[in-house]
Backbone as ProteinMPNN parsed JSONL, in Angstrom:
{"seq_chain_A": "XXXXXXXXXXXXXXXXXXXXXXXXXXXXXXXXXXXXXXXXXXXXXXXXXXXXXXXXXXXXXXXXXXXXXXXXXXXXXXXXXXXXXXXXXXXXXXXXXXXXXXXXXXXXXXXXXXXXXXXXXXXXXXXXXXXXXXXXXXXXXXXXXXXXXXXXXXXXXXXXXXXXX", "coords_chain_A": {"N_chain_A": [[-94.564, 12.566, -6.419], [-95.098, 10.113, -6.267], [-92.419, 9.075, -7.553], [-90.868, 9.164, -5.13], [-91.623, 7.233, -3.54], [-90.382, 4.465, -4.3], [-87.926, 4.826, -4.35], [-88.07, 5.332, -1.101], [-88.891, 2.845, -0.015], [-86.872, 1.311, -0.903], [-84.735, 2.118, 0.455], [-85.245, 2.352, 2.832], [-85.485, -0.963, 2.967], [-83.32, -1.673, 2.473], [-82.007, -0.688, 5.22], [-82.82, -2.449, 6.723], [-81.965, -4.843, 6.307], [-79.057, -4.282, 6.619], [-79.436, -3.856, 9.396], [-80.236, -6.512, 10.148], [-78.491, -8.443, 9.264], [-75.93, -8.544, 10.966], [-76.903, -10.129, 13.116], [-77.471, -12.678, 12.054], [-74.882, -13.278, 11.815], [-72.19, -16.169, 12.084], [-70.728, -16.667, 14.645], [-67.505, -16.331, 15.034], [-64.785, -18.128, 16.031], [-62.223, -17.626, 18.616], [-58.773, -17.189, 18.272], [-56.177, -19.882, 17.652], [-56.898, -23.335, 16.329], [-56.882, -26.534, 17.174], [-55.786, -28.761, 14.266], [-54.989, -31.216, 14.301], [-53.074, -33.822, 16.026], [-49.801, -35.284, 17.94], [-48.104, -34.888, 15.536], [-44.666, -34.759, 14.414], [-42.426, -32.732, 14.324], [-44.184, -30.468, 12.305], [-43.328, -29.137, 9.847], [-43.862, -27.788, 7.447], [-46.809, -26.656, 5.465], [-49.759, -27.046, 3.426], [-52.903, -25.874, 2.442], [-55.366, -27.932, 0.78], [-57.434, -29.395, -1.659], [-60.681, -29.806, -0.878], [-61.257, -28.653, 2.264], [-59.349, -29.734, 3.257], [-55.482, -29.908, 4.759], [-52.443, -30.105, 4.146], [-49.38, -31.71, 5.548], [-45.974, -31.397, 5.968], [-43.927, -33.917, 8.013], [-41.364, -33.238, 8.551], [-38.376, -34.694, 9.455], [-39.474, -36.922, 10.388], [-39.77, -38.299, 7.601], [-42.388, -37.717, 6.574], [-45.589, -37.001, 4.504], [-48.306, -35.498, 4.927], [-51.899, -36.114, 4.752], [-54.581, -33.94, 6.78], [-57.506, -34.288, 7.632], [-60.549, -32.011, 7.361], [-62.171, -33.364, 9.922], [-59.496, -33.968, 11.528], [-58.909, -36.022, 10.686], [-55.555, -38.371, 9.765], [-54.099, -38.825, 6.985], [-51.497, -41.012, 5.539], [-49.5, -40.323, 2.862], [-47.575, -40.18, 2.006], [-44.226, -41.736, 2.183], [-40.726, -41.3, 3.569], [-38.44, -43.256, 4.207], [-35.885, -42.189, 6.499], [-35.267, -40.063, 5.042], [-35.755, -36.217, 5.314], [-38.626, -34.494, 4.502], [-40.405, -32.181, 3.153], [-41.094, -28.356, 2.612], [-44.013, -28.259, 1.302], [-46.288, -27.544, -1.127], [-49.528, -27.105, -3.352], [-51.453, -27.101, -6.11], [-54.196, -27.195, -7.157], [-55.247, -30.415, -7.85], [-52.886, -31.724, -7.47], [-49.814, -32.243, -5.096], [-47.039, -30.94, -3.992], [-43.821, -31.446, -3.371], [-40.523, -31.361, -0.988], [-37.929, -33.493, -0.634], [-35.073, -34.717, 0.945], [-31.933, -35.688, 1.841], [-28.834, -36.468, 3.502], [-25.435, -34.324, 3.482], [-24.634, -33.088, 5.977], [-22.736, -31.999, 8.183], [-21.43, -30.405, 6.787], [-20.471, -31.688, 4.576], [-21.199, -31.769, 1.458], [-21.237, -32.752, -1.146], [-22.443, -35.568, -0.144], [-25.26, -34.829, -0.214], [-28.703, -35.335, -1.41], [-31.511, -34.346, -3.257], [-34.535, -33.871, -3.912], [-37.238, -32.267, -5.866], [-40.818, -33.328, -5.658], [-43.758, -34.298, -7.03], [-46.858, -35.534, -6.386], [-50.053, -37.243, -7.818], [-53.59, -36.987, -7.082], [-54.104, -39.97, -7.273], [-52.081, -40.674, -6.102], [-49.814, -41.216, -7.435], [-46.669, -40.751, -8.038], [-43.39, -38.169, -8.751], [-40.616, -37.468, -10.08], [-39.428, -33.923, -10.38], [-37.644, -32.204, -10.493], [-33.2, -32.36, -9.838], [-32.61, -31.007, -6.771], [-30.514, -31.158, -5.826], [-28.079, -31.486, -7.275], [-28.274, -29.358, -8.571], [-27.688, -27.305, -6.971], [-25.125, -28.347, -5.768], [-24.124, -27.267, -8.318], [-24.218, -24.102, -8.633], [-24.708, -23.008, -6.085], [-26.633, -21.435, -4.567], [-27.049, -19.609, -2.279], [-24.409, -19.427, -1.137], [-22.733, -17.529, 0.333], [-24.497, -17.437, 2.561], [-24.594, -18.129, 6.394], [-25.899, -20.704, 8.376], [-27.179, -22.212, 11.193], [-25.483, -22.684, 14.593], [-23.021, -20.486, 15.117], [-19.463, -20.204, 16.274], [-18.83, -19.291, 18.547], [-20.919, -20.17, 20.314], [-21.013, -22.183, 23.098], [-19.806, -25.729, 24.165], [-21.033, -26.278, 25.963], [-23.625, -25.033, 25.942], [-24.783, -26.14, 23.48], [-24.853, -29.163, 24.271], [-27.085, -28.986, 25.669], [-29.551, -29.704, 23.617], [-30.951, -31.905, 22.476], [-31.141, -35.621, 21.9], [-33.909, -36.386, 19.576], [-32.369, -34.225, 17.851], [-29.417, -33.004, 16.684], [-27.727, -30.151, 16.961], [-27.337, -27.762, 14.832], [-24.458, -27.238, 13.198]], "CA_chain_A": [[-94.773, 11.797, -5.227], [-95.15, 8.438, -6.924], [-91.189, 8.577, -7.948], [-90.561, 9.076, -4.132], [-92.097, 5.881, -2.542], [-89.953, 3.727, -4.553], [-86.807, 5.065, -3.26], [-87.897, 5.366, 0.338], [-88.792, 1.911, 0.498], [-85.571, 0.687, -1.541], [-83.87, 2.697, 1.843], [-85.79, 0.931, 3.784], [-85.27, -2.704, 2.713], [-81.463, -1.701, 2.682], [-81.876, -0.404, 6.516], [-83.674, -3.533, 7.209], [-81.277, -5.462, 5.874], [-77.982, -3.925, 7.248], [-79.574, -4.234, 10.85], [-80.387, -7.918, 10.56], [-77.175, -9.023, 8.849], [-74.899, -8.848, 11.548], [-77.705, -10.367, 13.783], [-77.445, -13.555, 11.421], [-73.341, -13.675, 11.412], [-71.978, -16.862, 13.202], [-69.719, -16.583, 15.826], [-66.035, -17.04, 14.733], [-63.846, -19.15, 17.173], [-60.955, -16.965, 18.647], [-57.592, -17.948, 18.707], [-55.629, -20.768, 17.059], [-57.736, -24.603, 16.107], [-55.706, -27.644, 16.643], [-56.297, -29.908, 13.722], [-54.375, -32.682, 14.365], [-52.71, -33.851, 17.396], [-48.933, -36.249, 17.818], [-47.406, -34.703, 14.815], [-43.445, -34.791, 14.676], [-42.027, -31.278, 13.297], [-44.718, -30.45, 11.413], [-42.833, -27.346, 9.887], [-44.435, -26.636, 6.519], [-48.15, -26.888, 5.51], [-50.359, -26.052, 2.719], [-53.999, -26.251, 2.151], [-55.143, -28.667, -0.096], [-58.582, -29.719, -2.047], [-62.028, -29.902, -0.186], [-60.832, -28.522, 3.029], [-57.742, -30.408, 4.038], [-54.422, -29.427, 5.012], [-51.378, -31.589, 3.46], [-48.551, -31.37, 6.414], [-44.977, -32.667, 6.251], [-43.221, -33.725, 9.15], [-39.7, -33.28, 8.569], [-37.503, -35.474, 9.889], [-40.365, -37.975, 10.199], [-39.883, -38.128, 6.018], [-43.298, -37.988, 5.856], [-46.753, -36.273, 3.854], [-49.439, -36.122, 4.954], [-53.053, -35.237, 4.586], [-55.708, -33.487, 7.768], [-59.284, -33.926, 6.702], [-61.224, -31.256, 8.241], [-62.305, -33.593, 11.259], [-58.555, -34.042, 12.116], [-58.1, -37.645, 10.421], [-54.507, -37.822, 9.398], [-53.977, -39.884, 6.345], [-50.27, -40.828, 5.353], [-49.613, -39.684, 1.773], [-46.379, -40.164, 0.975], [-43.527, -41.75, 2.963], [-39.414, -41.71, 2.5], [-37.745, -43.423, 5.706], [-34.343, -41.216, 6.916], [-34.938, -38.864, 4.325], [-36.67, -35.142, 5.427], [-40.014, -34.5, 3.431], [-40.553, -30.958, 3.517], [-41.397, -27.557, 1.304], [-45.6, -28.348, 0.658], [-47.456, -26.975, -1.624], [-50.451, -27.997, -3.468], [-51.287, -26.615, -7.536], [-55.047, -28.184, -8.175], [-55.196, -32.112, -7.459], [-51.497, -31.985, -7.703], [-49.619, -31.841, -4.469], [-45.496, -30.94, -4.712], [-42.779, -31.464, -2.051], [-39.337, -32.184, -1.023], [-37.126, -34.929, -0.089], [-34.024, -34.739, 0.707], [-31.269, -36.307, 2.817], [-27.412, -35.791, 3.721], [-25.173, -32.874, 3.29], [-24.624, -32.824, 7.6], [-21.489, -31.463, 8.968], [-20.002, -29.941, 6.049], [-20.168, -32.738, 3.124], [-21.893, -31.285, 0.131], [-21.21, -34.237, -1.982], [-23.78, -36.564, 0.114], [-26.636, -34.294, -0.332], [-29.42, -35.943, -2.393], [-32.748, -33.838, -2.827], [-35.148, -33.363, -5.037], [-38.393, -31.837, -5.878], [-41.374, -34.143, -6.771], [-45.273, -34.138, -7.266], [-47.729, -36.663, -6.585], [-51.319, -36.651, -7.755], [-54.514, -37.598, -6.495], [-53.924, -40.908, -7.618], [-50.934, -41.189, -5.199], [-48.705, -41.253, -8.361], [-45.384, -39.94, -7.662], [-43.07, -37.721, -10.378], [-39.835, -36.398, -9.931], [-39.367, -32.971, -11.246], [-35.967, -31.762, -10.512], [-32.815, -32.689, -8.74], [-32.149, -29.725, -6.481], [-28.997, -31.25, -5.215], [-26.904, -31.658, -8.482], [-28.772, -27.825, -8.684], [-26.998, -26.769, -5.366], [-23.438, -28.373, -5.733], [-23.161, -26.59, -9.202], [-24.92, -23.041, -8.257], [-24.433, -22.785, -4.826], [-27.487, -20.036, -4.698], [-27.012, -19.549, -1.151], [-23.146, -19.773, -0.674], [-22.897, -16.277, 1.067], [-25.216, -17.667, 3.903], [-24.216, -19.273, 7.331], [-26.462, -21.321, 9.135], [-27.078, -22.68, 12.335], [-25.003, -21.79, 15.62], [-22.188, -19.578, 15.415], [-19.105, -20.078, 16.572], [-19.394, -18.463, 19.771], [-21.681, -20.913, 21.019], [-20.482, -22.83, 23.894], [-20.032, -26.832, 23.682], [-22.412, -26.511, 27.664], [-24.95, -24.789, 25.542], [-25.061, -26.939, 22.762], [-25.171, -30.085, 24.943], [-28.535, -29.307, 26.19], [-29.892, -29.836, 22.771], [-31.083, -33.412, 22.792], [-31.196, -36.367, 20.125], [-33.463, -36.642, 17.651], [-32.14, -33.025, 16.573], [-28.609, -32.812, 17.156], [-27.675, -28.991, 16.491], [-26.986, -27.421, 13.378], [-23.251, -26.208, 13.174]], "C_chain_A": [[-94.609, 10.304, -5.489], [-93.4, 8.13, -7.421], [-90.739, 8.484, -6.486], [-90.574, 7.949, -3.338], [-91.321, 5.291, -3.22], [-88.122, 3.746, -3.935], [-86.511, 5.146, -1.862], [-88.037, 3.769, 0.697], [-87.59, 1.22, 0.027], [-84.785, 1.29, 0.338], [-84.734, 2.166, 2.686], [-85.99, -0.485, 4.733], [-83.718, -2.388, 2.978], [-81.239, -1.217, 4.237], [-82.016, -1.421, 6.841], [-82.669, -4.688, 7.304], [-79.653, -5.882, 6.796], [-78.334, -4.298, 8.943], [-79.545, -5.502, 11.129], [-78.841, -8.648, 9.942], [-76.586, -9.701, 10.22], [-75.357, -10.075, 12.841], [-77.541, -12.061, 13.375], [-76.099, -13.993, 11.496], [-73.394, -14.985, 12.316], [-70.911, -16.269, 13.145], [-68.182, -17.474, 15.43], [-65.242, -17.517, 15.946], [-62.808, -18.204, 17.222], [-59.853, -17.904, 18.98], [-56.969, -19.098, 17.864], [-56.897, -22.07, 17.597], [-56.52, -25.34, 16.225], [-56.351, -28.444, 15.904], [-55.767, -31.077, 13.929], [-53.234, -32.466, 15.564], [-51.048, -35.066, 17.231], [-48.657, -36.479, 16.138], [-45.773, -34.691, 14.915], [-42.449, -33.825, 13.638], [-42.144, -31.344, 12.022], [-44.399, -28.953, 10.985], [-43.238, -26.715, 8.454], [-46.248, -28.06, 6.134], [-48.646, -26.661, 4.196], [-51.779, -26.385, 2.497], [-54.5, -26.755, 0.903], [-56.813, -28.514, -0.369], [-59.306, -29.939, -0.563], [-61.921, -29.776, 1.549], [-59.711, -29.039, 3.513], [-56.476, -29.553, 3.546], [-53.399, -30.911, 5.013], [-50.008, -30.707, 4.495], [-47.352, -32.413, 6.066], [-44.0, -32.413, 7.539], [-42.299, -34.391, 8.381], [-38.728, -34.173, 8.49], [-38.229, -37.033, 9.816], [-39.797, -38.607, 8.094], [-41.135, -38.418, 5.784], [-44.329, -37.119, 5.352], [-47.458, -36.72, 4.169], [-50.517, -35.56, 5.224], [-53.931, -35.028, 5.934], [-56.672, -33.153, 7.058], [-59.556, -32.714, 7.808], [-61.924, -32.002, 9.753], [-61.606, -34.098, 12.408], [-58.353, -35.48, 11.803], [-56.919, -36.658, 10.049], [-54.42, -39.276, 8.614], [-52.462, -39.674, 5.621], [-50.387, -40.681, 4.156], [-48.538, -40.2, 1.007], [-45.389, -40.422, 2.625], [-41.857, -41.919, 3.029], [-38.525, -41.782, 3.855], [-36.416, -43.364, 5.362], [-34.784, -40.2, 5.642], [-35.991, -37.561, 5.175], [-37.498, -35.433, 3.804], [-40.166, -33.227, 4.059], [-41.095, -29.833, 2.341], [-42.866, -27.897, 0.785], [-46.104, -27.499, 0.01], [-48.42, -27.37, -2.888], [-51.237, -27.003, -5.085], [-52.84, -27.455, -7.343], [-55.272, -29.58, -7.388], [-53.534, -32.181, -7.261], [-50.546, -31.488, -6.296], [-47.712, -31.48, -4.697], [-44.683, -31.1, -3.121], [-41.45, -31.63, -2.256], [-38.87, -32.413, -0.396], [-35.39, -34.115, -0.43], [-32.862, -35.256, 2.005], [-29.44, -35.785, 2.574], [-27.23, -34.411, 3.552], [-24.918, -32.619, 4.994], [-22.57, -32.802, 7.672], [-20.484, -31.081, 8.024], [-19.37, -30.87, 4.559], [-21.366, -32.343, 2.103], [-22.254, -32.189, -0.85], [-22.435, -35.186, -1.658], [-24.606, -36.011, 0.294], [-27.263, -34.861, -1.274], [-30.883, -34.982, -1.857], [-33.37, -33.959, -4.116], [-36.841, -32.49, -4.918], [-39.306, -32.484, -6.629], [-43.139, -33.809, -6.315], [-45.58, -35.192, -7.385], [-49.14, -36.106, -6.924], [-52.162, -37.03, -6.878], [-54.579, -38.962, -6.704], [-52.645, -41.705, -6.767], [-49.421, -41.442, -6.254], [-47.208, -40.16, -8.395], [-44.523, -39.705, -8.432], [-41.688, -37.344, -9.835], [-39.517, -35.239, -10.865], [-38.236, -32.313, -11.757], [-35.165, -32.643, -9.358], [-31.975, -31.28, -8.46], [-30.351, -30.06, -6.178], [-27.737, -31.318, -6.213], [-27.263, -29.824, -8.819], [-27.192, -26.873, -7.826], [-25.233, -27.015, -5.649], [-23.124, -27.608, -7.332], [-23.187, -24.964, -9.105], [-24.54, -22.745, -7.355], [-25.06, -21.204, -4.63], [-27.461, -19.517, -3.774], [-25.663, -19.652, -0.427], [-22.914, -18.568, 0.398], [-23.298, -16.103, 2.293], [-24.534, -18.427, 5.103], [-25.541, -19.217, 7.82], [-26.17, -22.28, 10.156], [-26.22, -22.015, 13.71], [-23.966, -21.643, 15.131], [-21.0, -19.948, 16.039], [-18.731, -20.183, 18.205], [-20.418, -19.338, 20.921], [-21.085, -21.851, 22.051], [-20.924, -24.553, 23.489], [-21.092, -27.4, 24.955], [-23.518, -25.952, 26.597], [-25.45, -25.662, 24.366], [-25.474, -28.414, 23.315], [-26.443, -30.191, 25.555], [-29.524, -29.659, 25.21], [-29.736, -31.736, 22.508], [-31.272, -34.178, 21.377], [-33.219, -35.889, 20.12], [-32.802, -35.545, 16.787], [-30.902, -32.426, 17.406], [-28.366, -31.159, 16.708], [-27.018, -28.557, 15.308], [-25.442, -26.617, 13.646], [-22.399, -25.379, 11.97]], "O_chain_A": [[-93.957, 9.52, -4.8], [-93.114, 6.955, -7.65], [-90.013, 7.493, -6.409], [-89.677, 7.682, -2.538], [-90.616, 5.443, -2.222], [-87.436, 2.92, -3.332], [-85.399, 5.093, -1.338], [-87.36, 3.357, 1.639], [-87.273, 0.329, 0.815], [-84.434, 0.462, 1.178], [-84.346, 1.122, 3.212], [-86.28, -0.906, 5.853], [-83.085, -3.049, 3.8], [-80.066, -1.391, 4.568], [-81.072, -1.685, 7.586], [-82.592, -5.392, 8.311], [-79.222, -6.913, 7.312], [-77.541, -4.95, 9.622], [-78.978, -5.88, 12.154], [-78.325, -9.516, 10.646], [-76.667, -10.883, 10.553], [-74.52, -10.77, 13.416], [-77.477, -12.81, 14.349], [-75.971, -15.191, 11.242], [-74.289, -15.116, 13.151], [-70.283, -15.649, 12.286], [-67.876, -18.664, 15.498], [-65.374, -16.79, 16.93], [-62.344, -17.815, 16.15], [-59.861, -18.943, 19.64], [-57.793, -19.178, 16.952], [-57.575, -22.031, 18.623], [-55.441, -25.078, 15.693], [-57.363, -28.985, 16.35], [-56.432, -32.046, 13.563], [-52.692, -31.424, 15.935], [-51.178, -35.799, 16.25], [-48.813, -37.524, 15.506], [-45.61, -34.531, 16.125], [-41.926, -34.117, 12.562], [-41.441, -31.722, 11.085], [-44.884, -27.919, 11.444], [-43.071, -25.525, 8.188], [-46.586, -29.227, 6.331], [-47.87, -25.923, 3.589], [-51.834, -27.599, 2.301], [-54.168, -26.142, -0.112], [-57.506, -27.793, 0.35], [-58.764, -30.16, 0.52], [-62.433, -30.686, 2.2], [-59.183, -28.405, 4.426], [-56.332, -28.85, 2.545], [-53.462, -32.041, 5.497], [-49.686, -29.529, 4.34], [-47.437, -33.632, 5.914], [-43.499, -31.378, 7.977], [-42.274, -35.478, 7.804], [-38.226, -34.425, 7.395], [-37.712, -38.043, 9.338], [-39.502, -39.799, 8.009], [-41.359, -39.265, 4.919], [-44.05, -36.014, 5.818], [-47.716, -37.919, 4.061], [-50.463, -34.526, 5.89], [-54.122, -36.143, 6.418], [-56.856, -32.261, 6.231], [-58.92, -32.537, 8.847], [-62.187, -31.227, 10.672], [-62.027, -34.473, 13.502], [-57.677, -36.162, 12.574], [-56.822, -35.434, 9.96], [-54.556, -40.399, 9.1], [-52.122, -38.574, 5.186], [-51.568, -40.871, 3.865], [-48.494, -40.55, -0.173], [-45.533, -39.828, 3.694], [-41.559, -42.924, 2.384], [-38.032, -40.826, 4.454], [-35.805, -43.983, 4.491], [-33.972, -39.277, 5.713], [-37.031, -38.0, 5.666], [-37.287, -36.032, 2.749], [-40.09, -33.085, 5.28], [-41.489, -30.271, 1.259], [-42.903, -27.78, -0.44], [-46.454, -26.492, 0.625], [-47.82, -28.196, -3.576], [-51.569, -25.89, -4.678], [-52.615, -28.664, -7.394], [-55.477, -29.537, -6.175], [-53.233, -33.194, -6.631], [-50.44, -30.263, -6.257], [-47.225, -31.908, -5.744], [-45.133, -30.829, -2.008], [-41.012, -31.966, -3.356], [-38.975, -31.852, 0.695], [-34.842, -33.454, -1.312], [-33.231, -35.066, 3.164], [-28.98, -35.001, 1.745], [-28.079, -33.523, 3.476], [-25.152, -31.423, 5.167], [-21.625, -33.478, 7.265], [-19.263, -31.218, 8.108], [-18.364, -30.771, 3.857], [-22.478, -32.85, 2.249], [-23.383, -32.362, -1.308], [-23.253, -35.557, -2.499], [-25.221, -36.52, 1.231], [-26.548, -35.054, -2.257], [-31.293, -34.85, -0.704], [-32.794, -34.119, -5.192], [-37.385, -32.228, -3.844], [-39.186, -32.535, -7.853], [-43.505, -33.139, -5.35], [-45.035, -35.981, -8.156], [-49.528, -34.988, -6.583], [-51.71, -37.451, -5.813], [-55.534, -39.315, -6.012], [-52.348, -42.899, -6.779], [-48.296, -41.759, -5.866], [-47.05, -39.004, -8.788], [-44.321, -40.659, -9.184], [-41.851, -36.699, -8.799], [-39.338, -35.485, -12.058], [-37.909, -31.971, -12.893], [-35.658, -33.301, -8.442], [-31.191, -30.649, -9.17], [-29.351, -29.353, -6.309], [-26.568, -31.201, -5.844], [-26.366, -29.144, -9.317], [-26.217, -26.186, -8.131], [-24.357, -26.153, -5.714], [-21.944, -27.364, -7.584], [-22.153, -24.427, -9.502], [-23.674, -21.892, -7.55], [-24.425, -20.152, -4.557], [-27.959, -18.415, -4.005], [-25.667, -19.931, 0.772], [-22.967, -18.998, 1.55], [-22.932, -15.225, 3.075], [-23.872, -19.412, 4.776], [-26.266, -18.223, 7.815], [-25.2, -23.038, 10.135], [-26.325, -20.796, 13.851], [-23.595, -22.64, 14.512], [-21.526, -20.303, 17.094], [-18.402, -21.201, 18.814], [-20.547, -19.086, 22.119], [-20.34, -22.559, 21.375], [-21.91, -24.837, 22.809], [-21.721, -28.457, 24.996], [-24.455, -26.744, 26.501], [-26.662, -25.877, 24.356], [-26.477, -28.892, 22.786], [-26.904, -31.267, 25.936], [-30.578, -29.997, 25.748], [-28.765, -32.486, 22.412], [-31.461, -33.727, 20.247], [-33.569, -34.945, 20.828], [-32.622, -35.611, 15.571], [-31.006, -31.687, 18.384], [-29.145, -30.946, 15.779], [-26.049, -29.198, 14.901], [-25.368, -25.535, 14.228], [-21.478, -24.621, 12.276]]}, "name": "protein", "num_of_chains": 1, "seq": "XXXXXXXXXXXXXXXXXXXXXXXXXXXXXXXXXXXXXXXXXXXXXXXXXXXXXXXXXXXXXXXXXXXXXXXXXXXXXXXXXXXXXXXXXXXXXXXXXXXXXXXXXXXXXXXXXXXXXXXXXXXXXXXXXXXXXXXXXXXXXXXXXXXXXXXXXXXXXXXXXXXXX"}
């Protein structure tokens, strides 16, 4: 009898337990959060140290960090070039830059891939573009519109992002 009570109340405390849990959960938010607001194609992301999210807008050429209460602090900036590709190793954030290469000229592509730290210290690591014109890892691929595309449908496609042909 005496080995019994220790197991009924162990089942018990674990009933007790399981009931109040869910009782205690908070209430998750449905749906998508906007953290930050009058971004300019913010098309890659990655989550960074102590909640923040390190965003680059594109075309903007710029990096840049969302604290968790939606500051937006600039990071890194490279005017006419894209800033793109985020992701974030540690203290160490990585990206890339890169400019030309439009309508078919291979030659004026310049990119690379570089890492800054927490210190704002900026590295280059590789250059993809001397990569690219000797490799061509992706030759096989077309991108953008087709052919086929009319020069009325393309025309509705407004500046800053003329269409990819």
């Amino acid at each position: 009898m005496n080995k019994k009570f220790p197991i009924v109340a162990c089942l018990a405390a674990a009933a007790l337990i399981i009931l109040v849990a869910p009782a205690t959960a908070t209430q998750k938010p449905s749906g998508p959060e906007t953290l930050a607001e009058h971004l300019m194609t913010p098309l890659s992301l990655a989550l960074g140290p102590g909640k923040s999210v390190f965003v680059t807008q594109n075309f903007a050429g710029t990096l840049d960090r969302v604290d968790d209460d939606g500051h937006i602090s600039n990071i890194y900036t490279r005017d006419k070039w894209d800033v793109s590709g985020v992701e974030t190793r540690g203290t160490t954030t990585f990206f890339v830059e890169s400019v030309g290469a439009g309508q078919g000229m291979p030659d004026e592509l310049a990119g690379y891939l570089k890492s800054i730290n927490k210190r704002g210290e900026v590295r280059t690591i590789v250059d993809l573009a001397t990569y690219e014109r000797q490799n061509n890892p992706d030759g096989f691929q077309d991108y953008g519109f087709g052919s086929d595309v009319t020069d009325e449908c393309l025309a509705q496609i407004t500046a800053p992002f003329p269409p990819a042909q």
